[in-house]
C-alpha positions in Angstrom: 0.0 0.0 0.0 1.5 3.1 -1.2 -0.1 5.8 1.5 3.0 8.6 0.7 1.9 11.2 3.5 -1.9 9.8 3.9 -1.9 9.6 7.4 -3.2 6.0 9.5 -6.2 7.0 10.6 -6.9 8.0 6.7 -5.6 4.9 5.7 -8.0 2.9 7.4 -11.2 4.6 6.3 -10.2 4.3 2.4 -11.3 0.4 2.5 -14.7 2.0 3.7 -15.2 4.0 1.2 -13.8 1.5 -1.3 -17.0 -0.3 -0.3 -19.2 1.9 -0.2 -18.6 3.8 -4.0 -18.2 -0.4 -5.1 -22.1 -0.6 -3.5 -23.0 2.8 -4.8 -21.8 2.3 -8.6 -23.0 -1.6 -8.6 -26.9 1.0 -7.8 -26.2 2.8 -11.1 -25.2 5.8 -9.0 -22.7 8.4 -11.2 -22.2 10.5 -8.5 -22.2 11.1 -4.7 -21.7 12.9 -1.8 -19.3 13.0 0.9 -23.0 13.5 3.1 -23.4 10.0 1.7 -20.1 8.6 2.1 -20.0 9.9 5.8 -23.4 8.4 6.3 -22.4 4.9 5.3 -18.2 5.2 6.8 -20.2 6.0 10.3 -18.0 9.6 10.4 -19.0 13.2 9.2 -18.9 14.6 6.3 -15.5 17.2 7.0 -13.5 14.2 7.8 -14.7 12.7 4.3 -13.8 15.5 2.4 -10.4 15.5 4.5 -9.6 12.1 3.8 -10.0 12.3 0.2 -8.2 15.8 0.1 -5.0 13.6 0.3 -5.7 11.1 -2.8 -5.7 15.1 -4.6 -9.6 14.1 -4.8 -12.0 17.1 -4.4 -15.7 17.2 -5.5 -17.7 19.6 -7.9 -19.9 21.8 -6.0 -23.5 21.2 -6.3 -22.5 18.0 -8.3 -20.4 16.2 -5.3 -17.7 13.3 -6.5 -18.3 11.3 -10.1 -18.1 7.8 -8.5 -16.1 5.9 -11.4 -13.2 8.2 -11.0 -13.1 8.5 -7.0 -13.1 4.8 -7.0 -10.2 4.9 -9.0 -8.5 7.1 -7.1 -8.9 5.0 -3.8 -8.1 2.0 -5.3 -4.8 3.3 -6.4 -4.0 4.7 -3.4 -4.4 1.4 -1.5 -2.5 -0.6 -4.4 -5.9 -2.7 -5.2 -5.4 -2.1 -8.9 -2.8 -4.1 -8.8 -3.1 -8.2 -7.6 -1.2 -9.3 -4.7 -0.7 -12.5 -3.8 -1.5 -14.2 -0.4 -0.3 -17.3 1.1 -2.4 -18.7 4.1 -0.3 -20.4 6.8 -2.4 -22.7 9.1 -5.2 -24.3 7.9 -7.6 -24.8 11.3 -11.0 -23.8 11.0 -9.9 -20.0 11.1 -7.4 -20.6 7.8 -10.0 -22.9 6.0 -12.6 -19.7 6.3 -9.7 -17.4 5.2 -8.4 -19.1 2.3 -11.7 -19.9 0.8 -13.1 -16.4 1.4 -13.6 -15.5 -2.3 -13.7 -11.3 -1.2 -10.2 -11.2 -1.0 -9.6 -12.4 -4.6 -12.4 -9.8 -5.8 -10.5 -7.1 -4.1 -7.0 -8.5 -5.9 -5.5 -10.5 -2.7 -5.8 -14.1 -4.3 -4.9 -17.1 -2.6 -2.8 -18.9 -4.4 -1.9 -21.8 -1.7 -2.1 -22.6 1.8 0.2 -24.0 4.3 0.1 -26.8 6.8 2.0 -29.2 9.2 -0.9 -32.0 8.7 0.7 -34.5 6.6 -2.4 -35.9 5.5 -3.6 -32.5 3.8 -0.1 -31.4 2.6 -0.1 -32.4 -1.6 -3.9 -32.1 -1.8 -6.3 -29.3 -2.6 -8.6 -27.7 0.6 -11.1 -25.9 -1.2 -9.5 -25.4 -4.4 -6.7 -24.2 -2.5 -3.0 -26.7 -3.2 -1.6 -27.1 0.6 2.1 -27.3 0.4 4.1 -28.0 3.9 6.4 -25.3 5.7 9.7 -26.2 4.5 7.8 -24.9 0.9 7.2 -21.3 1.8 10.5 -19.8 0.0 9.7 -22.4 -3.5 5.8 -20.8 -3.4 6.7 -16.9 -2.8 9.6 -17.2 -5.5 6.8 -19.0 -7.8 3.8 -17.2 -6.9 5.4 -14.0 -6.3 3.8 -14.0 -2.7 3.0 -10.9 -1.1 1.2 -11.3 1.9 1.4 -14.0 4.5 -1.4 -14.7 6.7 -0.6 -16.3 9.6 -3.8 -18.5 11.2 -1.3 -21.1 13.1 -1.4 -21.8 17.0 0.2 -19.3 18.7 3.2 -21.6 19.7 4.2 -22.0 15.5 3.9 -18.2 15.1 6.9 -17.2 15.3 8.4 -19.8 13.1 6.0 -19.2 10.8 6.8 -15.5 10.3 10.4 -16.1 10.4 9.5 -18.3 7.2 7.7 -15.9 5.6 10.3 -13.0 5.9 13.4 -15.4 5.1 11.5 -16.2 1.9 11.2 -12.8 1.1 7.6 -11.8 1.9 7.2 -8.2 3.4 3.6 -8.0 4.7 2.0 -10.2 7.3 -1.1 -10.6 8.2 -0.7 -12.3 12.1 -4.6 -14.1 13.8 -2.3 -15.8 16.0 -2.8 -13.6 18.7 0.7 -13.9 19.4 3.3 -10.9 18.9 6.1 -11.7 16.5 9.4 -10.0 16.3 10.4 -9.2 12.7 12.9 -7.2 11.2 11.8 -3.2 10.7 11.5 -4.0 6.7 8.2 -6.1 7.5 4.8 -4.8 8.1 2.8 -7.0 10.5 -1.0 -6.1 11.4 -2.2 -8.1 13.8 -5.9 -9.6 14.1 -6.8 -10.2 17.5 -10.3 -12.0 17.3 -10.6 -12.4 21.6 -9.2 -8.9 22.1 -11.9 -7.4 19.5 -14.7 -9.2 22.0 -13.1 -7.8 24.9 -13.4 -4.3 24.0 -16.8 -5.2 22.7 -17.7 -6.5 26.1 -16.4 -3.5 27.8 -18.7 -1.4 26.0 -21.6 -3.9 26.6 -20.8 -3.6 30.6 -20.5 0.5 30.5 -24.1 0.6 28.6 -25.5 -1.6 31.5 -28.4 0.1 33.0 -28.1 0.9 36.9 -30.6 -1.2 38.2 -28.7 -4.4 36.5 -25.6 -3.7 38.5 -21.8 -3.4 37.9 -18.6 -5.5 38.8 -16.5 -3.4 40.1 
């Protein structure tokens, strides 16, 4: 993702927006708003107008943003009009849902193979998806011209599986191990905490209880 001087927080609304011009275009929609964007991104409409401000993207007053060209313009700025690669590591339950998940390949993240210790699913296809074993990370990033990891493993193989990845020459890693692995300053790692998302959505739960229900401290 080439984001230049785009800051984070920008960063990570573009994929909303993404959406929702994809949604709004697929409706026969030539143009909209940033009323409308801001409606469906869950923010208001300044921040909208800021956020595209960086992609050089303003609207026409009175006519607001064509929606062909704006979703060109945010899906050059997060690198989706080009196709990158993604190699799924782990293949429990969690992997299995991720590497059949046919939204990433619409977006331009195919998965072109999976990974797995299991002997018995290593040489065979999961959901059209080959399964190759560990030791061939480096032969499928050098053939596939892997981009992204995704790392679905057990906590206790994360690590290893990261160090893997980055040996092999991959640069972006996507961790649901809800472990923290150490890589070198080179490699961006996001990390998908599934638990920890529930927490905080628990904590919000508990502050919303009404009075009469009663509090832990």
């Amino acid at each position: 993702m080439a984001t230049g001087h785009i800051p984070e927080a920008t960063v990570a609304r573009l994929p909303v927006y993404l959406r929702s011009l994809t949604e709004l275009a697929a409706a026969g929609d030539a143009t909209t708003s940033s009323d409308v964007l801001a409606e469906r991104a869950g923010v208001n409409p300044a921040k909208v107008r800021k956020d595209l401000s960086y992609l050089g993207t303003h609207g026409t007053r009175g006519v607001g943003y064509d929606v062909r060209h704006l979703t060109f313009e945010v899906s050059r700025a997060l690198g989706v009009a080009n196709t990158w690669p993604v190699v799924v590591c782990g293949l429990g339950n969690l992997g299995r849902a991720l590497a059949k998940h046919t939204g990433f390949t619409e977006r331009g993240f195919p998965v072109v193979a999976a990974v797995d210790i299991d002997p018995a699913i290593t040489g065979t296809t999961v959901d059209d998806v080959p399964v190759h074993s560990p030791d061939q990370i480096a032969e499928l990033v050098a053939a596939h011209g892997v981009a992204i990891g995704v790392i679905a493993t057990p906590g206790n193989a994360a690590q290893e599986t990261a160090d893997l990845l980055v040996a092999a020459g991959v640069r972006s890693i996507l961790d649901f191990s809800s472990t923290v692995v150490t890589v070198p300053d080179h490699v961006e790692v996001r990390t998908v905490d599934l638990s920890t998302e529930l927490q905080i959505l628990g904590f919000h739960l508990h502050q919303d209880l009404p009075p009469e229900v009663g509090k832990t401290p």
